[in-house]
C-alpha positions as CSV (number, residue, x, y, z in Angstrom):
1,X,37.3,5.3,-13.4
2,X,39.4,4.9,-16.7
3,X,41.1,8.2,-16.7
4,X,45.3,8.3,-16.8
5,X,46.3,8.5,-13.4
6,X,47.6,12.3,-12.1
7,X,50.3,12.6,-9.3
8,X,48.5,14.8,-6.7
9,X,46.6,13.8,-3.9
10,X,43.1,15.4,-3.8
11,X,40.6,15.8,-1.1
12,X,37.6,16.9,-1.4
13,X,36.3,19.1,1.6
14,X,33.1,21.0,2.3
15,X,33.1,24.8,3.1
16,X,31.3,25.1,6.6
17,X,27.5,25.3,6.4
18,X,27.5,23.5,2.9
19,X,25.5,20.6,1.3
20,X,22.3,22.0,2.5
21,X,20.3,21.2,-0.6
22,X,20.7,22.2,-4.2
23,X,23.7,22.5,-5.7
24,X,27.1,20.8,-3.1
25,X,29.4,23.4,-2.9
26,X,33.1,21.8,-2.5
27,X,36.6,22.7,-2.8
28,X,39.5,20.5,-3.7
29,X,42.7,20.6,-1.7
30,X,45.7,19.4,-3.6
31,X,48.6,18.1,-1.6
32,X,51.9,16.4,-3.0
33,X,51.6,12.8,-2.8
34,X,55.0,10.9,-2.0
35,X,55.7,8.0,-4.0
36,X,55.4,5.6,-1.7
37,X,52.8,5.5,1.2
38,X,51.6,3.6,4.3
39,X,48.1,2.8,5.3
40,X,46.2,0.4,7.8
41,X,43.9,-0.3,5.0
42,X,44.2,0.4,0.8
43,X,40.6,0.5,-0.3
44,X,40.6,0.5,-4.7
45,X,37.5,2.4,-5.7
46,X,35.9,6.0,-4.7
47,X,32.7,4.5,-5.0
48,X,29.8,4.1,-2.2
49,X,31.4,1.0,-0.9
50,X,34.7,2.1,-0.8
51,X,34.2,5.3,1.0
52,X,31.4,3.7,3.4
53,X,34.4,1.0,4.3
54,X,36.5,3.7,4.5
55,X,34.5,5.3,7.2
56,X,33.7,2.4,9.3
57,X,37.2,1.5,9.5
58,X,37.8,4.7,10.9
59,X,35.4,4.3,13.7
60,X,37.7,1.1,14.4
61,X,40.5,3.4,14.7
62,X,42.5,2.7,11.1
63,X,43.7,4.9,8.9
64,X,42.3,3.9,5.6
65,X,43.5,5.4,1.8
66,X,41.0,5.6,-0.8
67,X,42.7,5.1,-4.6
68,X,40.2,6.1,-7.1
69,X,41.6,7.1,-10.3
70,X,38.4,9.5,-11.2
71,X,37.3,11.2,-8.2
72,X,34.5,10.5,-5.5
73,X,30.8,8.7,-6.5
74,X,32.1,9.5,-10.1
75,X,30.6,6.1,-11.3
76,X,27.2,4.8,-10.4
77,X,27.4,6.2,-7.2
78,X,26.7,9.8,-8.2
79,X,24.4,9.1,-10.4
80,X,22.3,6.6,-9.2
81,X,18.6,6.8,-8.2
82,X,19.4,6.4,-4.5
83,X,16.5,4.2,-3.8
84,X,16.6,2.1,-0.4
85,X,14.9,-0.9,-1.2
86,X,16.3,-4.3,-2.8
87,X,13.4,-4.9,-5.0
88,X,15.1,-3.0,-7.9
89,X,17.8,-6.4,-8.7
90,X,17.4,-9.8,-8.6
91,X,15.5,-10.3,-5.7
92,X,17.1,-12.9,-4.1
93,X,15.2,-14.2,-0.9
94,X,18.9,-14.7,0.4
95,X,19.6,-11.0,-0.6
96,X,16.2,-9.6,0.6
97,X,16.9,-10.7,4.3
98,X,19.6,-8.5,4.8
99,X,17.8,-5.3,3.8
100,X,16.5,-4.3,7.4
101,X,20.0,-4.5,9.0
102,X,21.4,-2.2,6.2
103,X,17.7,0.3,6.3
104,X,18.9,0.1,10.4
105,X,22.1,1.4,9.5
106,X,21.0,4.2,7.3
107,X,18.9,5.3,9.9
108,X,21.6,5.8,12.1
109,X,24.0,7.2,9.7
110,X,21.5,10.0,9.0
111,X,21.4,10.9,12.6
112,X,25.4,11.3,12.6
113,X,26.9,12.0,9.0
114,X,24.8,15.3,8.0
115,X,25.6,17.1,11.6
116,X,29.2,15.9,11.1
117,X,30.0,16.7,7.8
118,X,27.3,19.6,6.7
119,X,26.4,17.3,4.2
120,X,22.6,16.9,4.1
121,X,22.3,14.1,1.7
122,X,18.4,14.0,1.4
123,X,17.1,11.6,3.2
124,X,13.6,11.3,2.7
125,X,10.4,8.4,2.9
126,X,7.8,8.5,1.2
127,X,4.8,6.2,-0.4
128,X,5.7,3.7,-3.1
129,X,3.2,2.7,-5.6
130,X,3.5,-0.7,-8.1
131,X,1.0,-0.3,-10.5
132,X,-0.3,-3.3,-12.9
133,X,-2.3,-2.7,-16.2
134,X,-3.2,-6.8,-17.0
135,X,-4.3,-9.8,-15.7
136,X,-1.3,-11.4,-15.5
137,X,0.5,-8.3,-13.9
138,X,-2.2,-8.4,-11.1
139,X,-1.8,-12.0,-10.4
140,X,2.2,-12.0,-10.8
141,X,2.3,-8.8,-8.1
142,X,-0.2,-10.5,-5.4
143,X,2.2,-13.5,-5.6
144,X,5.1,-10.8,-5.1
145,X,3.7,-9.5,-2.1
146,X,2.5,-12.7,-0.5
147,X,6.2,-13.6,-1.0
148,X,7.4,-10.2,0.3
149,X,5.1,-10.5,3.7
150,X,7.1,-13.5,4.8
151,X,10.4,-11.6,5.0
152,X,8.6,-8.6,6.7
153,X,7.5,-6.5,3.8
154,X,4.4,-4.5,5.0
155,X,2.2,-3.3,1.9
156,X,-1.5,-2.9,1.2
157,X,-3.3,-4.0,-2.3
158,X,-5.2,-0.5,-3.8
159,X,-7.9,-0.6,-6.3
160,X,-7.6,2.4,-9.1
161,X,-10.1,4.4,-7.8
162,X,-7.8,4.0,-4.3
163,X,-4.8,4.5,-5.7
164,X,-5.4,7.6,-7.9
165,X,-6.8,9.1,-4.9
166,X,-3.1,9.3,-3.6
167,X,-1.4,11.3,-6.1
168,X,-2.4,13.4,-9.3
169,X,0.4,12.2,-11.1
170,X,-0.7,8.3,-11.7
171,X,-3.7,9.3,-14.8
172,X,-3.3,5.6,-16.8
173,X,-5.7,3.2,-17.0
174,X,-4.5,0.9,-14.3
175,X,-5.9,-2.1,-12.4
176,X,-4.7,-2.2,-9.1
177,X,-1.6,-0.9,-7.5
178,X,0.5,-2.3,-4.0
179,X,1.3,0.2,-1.3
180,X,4.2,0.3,0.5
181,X,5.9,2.7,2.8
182,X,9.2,1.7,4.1
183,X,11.4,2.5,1.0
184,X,13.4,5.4,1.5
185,X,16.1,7.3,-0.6
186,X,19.1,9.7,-0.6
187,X,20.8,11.7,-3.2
188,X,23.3,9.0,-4.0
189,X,26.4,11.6,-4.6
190,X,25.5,13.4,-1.6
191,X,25.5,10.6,0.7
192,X,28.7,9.3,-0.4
193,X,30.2,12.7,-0.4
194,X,29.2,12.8,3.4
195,X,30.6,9.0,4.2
196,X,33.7,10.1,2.5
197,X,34.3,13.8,4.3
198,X,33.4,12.2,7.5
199,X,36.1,9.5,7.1
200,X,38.9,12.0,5.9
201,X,38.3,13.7,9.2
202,X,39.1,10.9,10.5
203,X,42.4,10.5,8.8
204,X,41.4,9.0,5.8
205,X,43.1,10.3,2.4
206,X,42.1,9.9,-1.2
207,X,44.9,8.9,-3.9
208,X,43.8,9.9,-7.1
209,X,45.1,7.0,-9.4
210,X,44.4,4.2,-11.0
211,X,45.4,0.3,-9.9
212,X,47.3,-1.9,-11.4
213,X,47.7,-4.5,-9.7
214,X,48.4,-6.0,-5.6
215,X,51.5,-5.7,-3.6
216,X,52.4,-9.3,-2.0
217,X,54.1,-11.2,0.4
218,X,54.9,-14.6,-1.1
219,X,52.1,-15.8,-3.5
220,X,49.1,-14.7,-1.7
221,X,49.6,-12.4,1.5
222,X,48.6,-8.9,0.9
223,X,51.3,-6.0,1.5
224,X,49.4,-3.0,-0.8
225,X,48.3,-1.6,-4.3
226,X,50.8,-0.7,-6.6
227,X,49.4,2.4,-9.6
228,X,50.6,2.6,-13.1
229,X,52.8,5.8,-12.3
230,X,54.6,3.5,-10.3
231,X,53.7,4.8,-6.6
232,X,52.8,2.1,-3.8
233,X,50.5,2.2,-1.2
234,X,51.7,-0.3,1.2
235,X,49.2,-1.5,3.4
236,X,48.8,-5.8,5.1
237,X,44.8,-5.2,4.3
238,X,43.7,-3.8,1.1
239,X,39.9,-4.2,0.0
240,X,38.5,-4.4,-3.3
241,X,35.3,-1.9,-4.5
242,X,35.8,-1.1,-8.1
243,X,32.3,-1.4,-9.2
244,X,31.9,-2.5,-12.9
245,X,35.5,-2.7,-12.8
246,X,36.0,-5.0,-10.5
247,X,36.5,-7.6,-13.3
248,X,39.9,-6.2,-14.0
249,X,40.9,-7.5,-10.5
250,X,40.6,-11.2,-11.7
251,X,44.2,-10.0,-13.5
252,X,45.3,-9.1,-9.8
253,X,43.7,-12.1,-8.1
254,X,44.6,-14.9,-10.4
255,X,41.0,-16.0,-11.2
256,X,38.1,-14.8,-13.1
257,X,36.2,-12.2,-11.4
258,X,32.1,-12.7,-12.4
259,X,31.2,-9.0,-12.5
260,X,30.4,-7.0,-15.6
261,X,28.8,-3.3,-16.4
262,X,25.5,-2.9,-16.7
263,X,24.5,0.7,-18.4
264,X,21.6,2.3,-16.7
265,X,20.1,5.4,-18.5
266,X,17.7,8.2,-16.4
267,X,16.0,11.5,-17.2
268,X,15.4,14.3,-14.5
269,X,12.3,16.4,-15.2
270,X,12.1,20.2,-14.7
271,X,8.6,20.2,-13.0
272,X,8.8,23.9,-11.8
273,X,9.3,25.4,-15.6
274,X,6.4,24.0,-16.9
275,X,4.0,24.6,-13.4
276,X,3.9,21.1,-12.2
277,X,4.0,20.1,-8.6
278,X,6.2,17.8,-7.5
279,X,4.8,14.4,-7.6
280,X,4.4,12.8,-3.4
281,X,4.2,9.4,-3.8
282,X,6.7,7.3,-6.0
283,X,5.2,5.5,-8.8
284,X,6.2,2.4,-10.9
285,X,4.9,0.2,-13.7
286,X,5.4,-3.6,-12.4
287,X,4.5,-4.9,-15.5
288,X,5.6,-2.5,-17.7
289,X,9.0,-1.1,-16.3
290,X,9.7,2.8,-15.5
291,X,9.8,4.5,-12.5
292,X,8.9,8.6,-11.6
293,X,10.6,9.0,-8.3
294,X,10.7,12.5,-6.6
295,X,13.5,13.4,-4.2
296,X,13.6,15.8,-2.1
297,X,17.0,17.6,-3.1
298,X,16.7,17.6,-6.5
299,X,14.3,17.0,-9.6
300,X,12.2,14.1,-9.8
301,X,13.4,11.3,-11.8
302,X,12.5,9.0,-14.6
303,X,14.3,5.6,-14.7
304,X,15.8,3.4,-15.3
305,X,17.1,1.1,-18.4
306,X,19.4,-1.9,-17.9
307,X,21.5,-2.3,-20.9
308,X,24.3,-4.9,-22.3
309,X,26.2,-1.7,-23.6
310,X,29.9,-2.8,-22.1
311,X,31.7,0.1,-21.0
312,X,29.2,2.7,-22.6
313,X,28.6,5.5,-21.1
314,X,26.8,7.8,-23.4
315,X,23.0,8.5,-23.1
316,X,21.1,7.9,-26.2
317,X,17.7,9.3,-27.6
318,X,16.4,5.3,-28.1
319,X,16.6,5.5,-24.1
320,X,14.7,8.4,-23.7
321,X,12.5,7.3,-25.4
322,X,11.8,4.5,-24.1
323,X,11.3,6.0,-20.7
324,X,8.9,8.5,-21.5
325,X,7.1,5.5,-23.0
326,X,6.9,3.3,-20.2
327,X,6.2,6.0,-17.9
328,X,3.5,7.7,-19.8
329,X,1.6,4.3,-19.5
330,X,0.7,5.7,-15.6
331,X,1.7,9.0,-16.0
332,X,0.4,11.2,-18.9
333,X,1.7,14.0,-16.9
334,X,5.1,13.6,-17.9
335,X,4.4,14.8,-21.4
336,X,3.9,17.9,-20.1
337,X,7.4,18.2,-18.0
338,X,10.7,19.1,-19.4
339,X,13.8,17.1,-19.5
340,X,16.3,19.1,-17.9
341,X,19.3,16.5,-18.0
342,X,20.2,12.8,-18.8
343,X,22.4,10.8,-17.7
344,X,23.8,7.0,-18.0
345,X,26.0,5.2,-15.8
346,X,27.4,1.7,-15.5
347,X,26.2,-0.9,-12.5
348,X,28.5,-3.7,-11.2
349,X,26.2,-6.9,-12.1
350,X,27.1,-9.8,-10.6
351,X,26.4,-13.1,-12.2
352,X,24.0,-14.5,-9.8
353,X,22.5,-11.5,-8.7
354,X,24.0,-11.0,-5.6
355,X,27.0,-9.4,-4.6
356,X,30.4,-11.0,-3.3
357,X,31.3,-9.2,-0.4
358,X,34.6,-10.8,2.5
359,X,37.7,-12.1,2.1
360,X,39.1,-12.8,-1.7
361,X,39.6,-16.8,-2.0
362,X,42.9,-17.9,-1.7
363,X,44.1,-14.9,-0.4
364,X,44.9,-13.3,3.4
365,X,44.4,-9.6,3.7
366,X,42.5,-9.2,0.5
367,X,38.4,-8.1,0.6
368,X,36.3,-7.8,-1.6
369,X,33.2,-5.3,-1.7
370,X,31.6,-5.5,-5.3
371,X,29.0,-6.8,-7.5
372,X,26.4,-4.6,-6.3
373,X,24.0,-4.4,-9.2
374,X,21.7,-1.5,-8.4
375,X,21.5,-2.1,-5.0
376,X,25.3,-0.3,-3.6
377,X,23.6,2.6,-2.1
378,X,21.6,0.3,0.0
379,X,23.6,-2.2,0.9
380,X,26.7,-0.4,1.2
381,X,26.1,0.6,5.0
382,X,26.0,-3.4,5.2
383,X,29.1,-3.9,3.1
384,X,31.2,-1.6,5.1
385,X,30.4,-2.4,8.1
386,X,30.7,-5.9,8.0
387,X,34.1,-5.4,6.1
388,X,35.6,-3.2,8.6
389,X,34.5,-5.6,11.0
390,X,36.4,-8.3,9.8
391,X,39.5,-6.5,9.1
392,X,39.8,-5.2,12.4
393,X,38.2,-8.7,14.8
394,X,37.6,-11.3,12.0
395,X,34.3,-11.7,12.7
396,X,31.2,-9.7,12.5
397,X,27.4,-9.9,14.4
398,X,26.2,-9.6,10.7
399,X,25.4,-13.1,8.8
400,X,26.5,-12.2,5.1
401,X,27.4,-16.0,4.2
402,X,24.5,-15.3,1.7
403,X,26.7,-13.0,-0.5
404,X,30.2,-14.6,0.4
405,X,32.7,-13.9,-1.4
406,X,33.9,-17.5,-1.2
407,X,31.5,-18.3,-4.5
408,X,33.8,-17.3,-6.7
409,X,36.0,-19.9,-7.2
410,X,39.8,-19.9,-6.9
């Protein structure tokens, strides 16, 4: 999202009958962009959450413009491991309780976006084990899901013998593993793709450019986003999704923003050059770390590190490493598979583990949408609706005072 930012206006389109599984097919359409335009909403940041706001706002009839200055889900949101679950970040009980109203809305955005758009983004549920290899890993993991049962979390505690029995793949000496079921995922790029292409046929467009600051009205009334070429995109709503970059905004905003990369590394295995099936059940080390997660559009993966690496984006053997490592631990099998690609990314981490998400403090007609830690692709249904809400009514039938915005102080 650091690149120089080109004149030209580009949207990405699908070909009819594309996204159906392998390799998305797309096209890019380049149109001249006048210097100056005029939107119903400026959203800053290509990202999940931008193009997710993007699309509910056109459902409420506005005409939104995207300014990303890299192109769309070219950050964490392409690359991410598309997991729908909050257990993967800080775990905040707050944070936890709104995961079934944003799992309600993936389940209805999967009945609408892939007919729409031709965009079949994957989504697919199955089996999750957490596996444990000491004492202390058993006891800290029954206390997890005795905590997880009160906010509605259904799983079942396995014995090894129970476990092993539900896929070839977990060989380690482990002593118990928890079951659950309700944990879904998407190819990340795909389904942002598809919340993107459905709100450009909508009248959505896509500036490609970078921010550099807000248009105003007296000190604090929003009127737009001006770039660095100099073009404005005048708009009295603008919302704020720039992912690990949303730090740069506190520039804009006239107070520190409390968001800052954090570099996630992951390996994708070739399973079908070296004769492997495809694992069926998810598996993870609780008290050991790594994750072998198969998906059903592309190859299974191996994650994920969380590194204080800055702006760092380039995968490193010391990573790999260390994922084959803590994945071997319950799954030999892996040292049999081929790494057909890396890759590394950079999550928005918030400071207190939750995301800010409403209106910026101190300002009218600014929102903010960031700080999502690993957890944008599920909660950006969430984050988008609820913004998109607000913009339009000023209020919203979801409760996110958990994650407002209104704790960073202005």
């Amino acid at each position: 999202m650091m690149c120089p930012s080109p004149a030209p206006l580009v949207v990405t389109r699908l070909p009819a009958g594309g996204g159906g599984g392998g390799t998305v097919a797309k096209q890019k359409v380049v149109e001249v962009v006048p210097k100056h335009l005029k939107a119903d909403v400026a959203i800053i940041g290509g990202g999940v959450i931008g193009c997710l706001t993007a699309y509910y706002a056109t459902l409420r009839g506005l005409k939104p413009v995207i300014i990303e200055s890299d192109g769309i889900a070219s950050g964490a949101s392409g690359m991410a491991a598309g997991i729908l679950t909050p257990y993967t970040g800080s775990g905040a009980s707050e944070l936890l309780a709104l995961s079934k109203a944003s799992l309600k809305l993936h389940v209805d955005l999967v009945k609408t976006l892939p007919a729409e758009t031709g965009v079949d983004y994957g989504y697919d549920s199955r089996p999750h084990l957490r596996c444990v290899f000491t004492e202390d890993g058993a006891v800290r993991l029954k206390a997890w899901q005795k905590a997880r049962a009160k906010e509605g979390f259904k799983s079942e505690w396995l014995s090894p013998l129970q476990a092993k029995s539900l896929s070839a793949w977990l060989t380690g000496d482990i002593l118990g593993a928890l079951l659950s079921e309700i944990e879904p995922t998407v190819d990340a790029y795909r389904f942002t793709l598809a919340a993107f292409t459905a709100a450009e046929r909508r009248g959505a467009k896509l500036v490609i450019g970078r921010a550099s600051g807000l248009l105003s009205k007296g000190k604090s009334k929003a009127a737009g986003v001006r770039l660095v070429d100099g073009s404005e995109i005048s708009a009295p709503e603008t919302v704020i999704a720039t992912g690990p970059w949303a730090g740069e905004a506190g520039a804009w905003l006239g107070y520190p923003v409390p968001v800052k990369p954090q570099k996630g590394q992951m390996l994708y295995l070739d399973l079908a050059h070296g004769g492997q099936p495809k694992p069926q059940v998810s598996l993870g080390g609780f008290d050991t770390g790594g994750i072998l997660l198969p998906k059903k559009l592309t190859e299974t993966i191996v994650g994920a590190t969380r590194e204080d690496a800055g702006f760092d984006r380039a995968p490193t053997d010391a990573a790999r490493k260390d994922l084959i490592t803590k994945v071997s631990r319950f799954s030999g099998r892996i040292m049999d598979a081929s790494i057909v690609r890396q890759t590394a990314c950079l999550r928005p981490m918030p400071a207190d583990g939750k995301p800010y998400i409403g209106r910026a403090p101190g300002w009218d007609g600014v929102w903010l949408g960031i700080g999502h830690w690993s957890e944008g692709i599920h909660f950006g249904p969430l984050t988008g609706r609820y913004i998109a809400d607000m913009v339009v009514d000023d209020k919203s039938k979801y409760d996110l005072s958990a994650v407002a915005s209104s704790r960073i102080s202005a």
